[in-house]
N, C-alpha and C positions, 0 to 999 in steps of 0.2 A: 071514654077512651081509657085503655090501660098503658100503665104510667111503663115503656119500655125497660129492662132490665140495665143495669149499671155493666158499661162495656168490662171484660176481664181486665185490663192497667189498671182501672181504678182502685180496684183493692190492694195493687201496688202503693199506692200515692203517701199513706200514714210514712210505707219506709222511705219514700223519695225525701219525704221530709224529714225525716231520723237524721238520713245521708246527709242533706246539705245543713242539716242545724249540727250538727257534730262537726262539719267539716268546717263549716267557718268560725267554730267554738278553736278548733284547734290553727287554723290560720292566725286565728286573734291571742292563741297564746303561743305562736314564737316556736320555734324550733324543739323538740325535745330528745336527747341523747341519753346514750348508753352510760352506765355508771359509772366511771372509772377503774371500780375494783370489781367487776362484772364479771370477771372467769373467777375470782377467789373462794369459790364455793366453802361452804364449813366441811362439809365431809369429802377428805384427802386419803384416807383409808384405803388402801389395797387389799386384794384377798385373790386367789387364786393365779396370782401372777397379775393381775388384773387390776390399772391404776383407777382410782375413784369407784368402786366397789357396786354401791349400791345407786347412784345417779347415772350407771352405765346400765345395771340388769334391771334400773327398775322403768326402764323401758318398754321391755317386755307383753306388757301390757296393752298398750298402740300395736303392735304386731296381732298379738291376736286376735285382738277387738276389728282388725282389721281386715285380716282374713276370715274371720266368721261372718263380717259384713257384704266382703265379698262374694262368699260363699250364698249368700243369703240373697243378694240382689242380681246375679250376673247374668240368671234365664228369665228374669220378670222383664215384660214388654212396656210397664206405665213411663208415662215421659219423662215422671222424676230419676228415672233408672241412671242417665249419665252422670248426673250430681253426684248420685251416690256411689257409684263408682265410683268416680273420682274421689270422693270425700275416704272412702276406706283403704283404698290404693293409697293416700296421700296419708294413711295414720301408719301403715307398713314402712314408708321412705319416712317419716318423721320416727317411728322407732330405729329403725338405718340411721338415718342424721344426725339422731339428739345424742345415742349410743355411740358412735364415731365422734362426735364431739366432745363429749366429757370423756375419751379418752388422755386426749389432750385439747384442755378447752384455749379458744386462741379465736379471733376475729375468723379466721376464715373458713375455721371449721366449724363458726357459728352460721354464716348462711347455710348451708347444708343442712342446718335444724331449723330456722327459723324460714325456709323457703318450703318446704314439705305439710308445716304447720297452715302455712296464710293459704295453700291450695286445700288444703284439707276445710278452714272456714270456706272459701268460693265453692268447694263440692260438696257443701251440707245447705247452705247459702240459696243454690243454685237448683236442688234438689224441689225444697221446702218451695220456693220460687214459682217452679215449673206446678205443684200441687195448686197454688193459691188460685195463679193465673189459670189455670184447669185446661188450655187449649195449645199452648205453646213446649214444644220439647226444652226438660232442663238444659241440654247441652247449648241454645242459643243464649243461656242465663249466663254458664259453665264457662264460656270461652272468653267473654268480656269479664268476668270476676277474675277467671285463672292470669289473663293479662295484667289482673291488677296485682295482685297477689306475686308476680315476678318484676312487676315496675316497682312495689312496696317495697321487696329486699333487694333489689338494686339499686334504689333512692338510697335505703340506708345504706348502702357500698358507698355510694359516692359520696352523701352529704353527710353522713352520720344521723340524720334526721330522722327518729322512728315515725314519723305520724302520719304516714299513707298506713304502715303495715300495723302499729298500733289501733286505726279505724277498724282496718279488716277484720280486727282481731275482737273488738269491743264488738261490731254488728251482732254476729252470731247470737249472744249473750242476751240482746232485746230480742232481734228479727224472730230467730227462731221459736220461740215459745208465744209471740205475738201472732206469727202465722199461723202455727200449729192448732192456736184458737179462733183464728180467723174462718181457717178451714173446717173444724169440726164442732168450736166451742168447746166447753169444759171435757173433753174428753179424755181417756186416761194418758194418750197420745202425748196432749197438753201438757199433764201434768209431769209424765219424761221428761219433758223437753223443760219443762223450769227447775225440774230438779239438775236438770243436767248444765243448765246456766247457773246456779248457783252451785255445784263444783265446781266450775270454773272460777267460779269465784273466788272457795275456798284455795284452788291451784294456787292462783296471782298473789293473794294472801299468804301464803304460807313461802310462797318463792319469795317473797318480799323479807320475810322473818327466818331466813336460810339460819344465819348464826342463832339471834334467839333462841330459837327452837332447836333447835341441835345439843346447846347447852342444857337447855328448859328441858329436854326430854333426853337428860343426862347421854348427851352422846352416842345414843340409841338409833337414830334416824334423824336428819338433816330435814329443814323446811324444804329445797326443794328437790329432796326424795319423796316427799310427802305432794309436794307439785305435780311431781309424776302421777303419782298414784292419784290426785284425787282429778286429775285431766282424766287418767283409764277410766274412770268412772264416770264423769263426764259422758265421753264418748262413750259409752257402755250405753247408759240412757238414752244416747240417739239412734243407736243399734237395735232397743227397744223400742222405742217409738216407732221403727222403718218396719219392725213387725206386724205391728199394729194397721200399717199400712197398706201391706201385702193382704193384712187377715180379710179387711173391709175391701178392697182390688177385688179380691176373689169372688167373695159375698156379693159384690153388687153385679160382677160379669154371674155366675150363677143364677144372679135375680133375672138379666135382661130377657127378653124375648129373642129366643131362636128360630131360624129359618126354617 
């Protein structure tokens, strides 16, 4: 007898367990809040009439990574298709959001950017998801991710608490490039996708050292100007990778057997 195939969940199960071991990692450490001086960015510089200069335009970049993705994905039929929608729709309203917010940065023009963001990880999230599972449309991934992703920034309305929308935000950073290998192995796919988790990386890094590096790089560019930028890039690599995906889509309906 041959040894039956492993049902599609199961190659879920590595992230089910990410999910709960992060999640009672962060239960067991207690509440965590926003920083007190969290809008006092280092770069205050005006230019064009236009308050905080370059953490407004350097936006920019979520916009078009955005609509190129959109552009790229919106006549493809594969099931990942609604993830990824969503995930690039959601970098266009996170350049809307983040850019309206460092106009005048203030709590409530911070949801605005940080709710466009947690649906943007559910619709990359949800995409990768629907690829792994090989049988299931992303949007039945999409719709429970997206809820969470708006429970996330409304937790933190009400409780201050970042650590549903913090998780959201961490997943991506493993899932993604774990799947990417799950599904193809070392493929160049893969290799997108972990370059594009560690710009993330560098993003959170460099958002973290805003003053620092502002000074460090003599008042030139702000750590999180440099945030911005190195997220476009980020998402740039996932914009790549969904190429890669479409290439091999095509490749293998070509290969099937026709009527």
């Amino acid at each position: 007898m041959t040894a039956s195939p492993n049902p599609p969940w199961s190659r879920l199960f590595p992230a089910c367990w990410l999910i709960l071991t992060l999640s009672l990692l962060m239960l067991w450490h207690g509440p965590i809040t926003q920083h007190a001086h969290y809008h006092d960015f280092a770069d205050q510089r005006a230019g064009f009439g236009v308050p905080n200069l370059l953490d407004v335009f350097s936006n920019a970049g979520f916009a078009l990574i955005g609509l190129w993705g959109l552009r790229l994905c919106w006549h493809q039929t594969s099931i990942s298709r609604a993830g990824w929608v969503l995930g690039f729709f959601s970098l266009i309203l996170t350049a809307l959001g983040s850019a309206w917010y460092h106009l005048a940065p203030d709590d409530t023009r911070l949801i605005w950017d940080r709710l466009p963001i947690a649906l943007a990880c559910a619709g990359f999230l949800s995409a990768l998801a629907s690829q792994l599972h090989g049988q299931l449309n992303s949007r039945w991934f999409a719709l429970p991710l997206a809820l969470w992703a708006i429970f996330s920034v409304s937790y933190w309305v009400v409780t201050q608490d970042l650590r549903p929308y913090l998780l959201l935000q961490a997943l991506p950073l493993i899932l993604l490039p774990l799947w990417q290998w799950q599904i193809g192995g070392k493929h160049r796919a893969f290799w997108l996708m972990l370059l594009a988790s560690l710009c993330y990386i560098l993003a959170k890094i460099t958002e973290l050292q805003d003053q620092a590096l502002f000074h460090t790089l003599h008042q030139i560019i702000s750590g999180h100007t440099l945030k911005h930028l190195f997220a476009s890039v980020a998402c740039l690599f996932i914009l790549l990778s969904r190429k890669y995906e479409i290439a091999q889509t095509t490749a293998h309906a070509s290969d099937s057997p026709r009527g």
